[in-house]
Every structure is written in C-alpha cells, then in structure tokens.
C-alpha positions, 0 to 999 in steps of 0.5 A: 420248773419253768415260769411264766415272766409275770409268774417269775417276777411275783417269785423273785419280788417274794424272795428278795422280800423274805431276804431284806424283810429282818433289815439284815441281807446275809452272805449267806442269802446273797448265794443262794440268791445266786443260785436262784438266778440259774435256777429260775433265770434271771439277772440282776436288771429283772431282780431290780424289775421285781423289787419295784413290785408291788406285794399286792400285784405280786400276791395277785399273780402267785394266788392264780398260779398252779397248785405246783407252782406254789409248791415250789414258791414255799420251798424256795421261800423257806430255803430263802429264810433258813439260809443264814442258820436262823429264821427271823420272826419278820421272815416267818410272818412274812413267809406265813403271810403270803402263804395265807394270802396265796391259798397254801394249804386251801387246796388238796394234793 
C-alpha cells in the first residue's frame, strides 16, 4: 500500500511511539522496524523526521485517512507491539489510544 509523505509520517511517528512507549527498544522490534522501512519506504532521515512529530499532528493526519489505511495502521501496530513475544500494558494503551482517537471501530466495512 502506498502513502501519502504526510500520511507515512503520522505511520512511523506511531510505530516508533508503540516501539519506545514501555522504555525497552527490543532486537526484535528494531527488525521488524527494518522490515517496515522496505515495506512502507522510508529511511532512517524520515524515521527521524517522524520522532519530532507531534502525537496530536500525527492523530490529525491518521483519523482523516481512508477507512483502508487505518486498517493497515492497526496491523502493523499490533504486529509492532507482539513482536517481542509480550505486549506491554503501555504498548496497549497506546495502541487502543490511538485507535479510539483515530475512528477504528466507528466505521462499517
């Protein structure tokens, strides 16, 4: 899925909030950080971009995307937080959050 700049830095302003959110940055979430840099497309000068967002410019952004969109955010957000075999409290307030904050779950399919 391809994104607008605005739309894939509000993504990665998220992911890196769900990474660092429980104060531990995991091996296993710096790959699939990695991973995501192919996928989505972006480097670590935009991955640095994204961590001076802030969450409610970010929140903006993701709540006027397309119901699609947010469905892939909530993928790749849970993916994120289950990546090293636990999933924090701090990573699920987070995630639910935003997802409140975003409109998952107002929409129908």
């Amino acid at each position: 899925m391809k994104f607008e700049d605005s739309v894939k830095l509000a993504f990665v302003k998220m992911i890196y909030d769900v990474i660092k959110v429980d104060g531990k940055i995991h091996p296993s979430e710096l790959e699939v950080l990695d991973k995501l840099k192919k996928s989505i497309g972006f480097d670590e000068a935009f991955l640095n971009q994204a961590k001076e967002l802030e969450y409610d410019d970010a929140i903006v952004t993701l709540y006027n995307m397309p119901h699609e969109q947010k469905k892939a955010l909530a993928e790749i957000l849970d993916e994120v937080a289950m990546s090293d075999g636990t999933v924090h409290k701090k990573e699920m307030t987070l995630i639910i959050d935003t997802f409140i904050n975003i409109g998952i779950g107002e929409e129908s399919e």
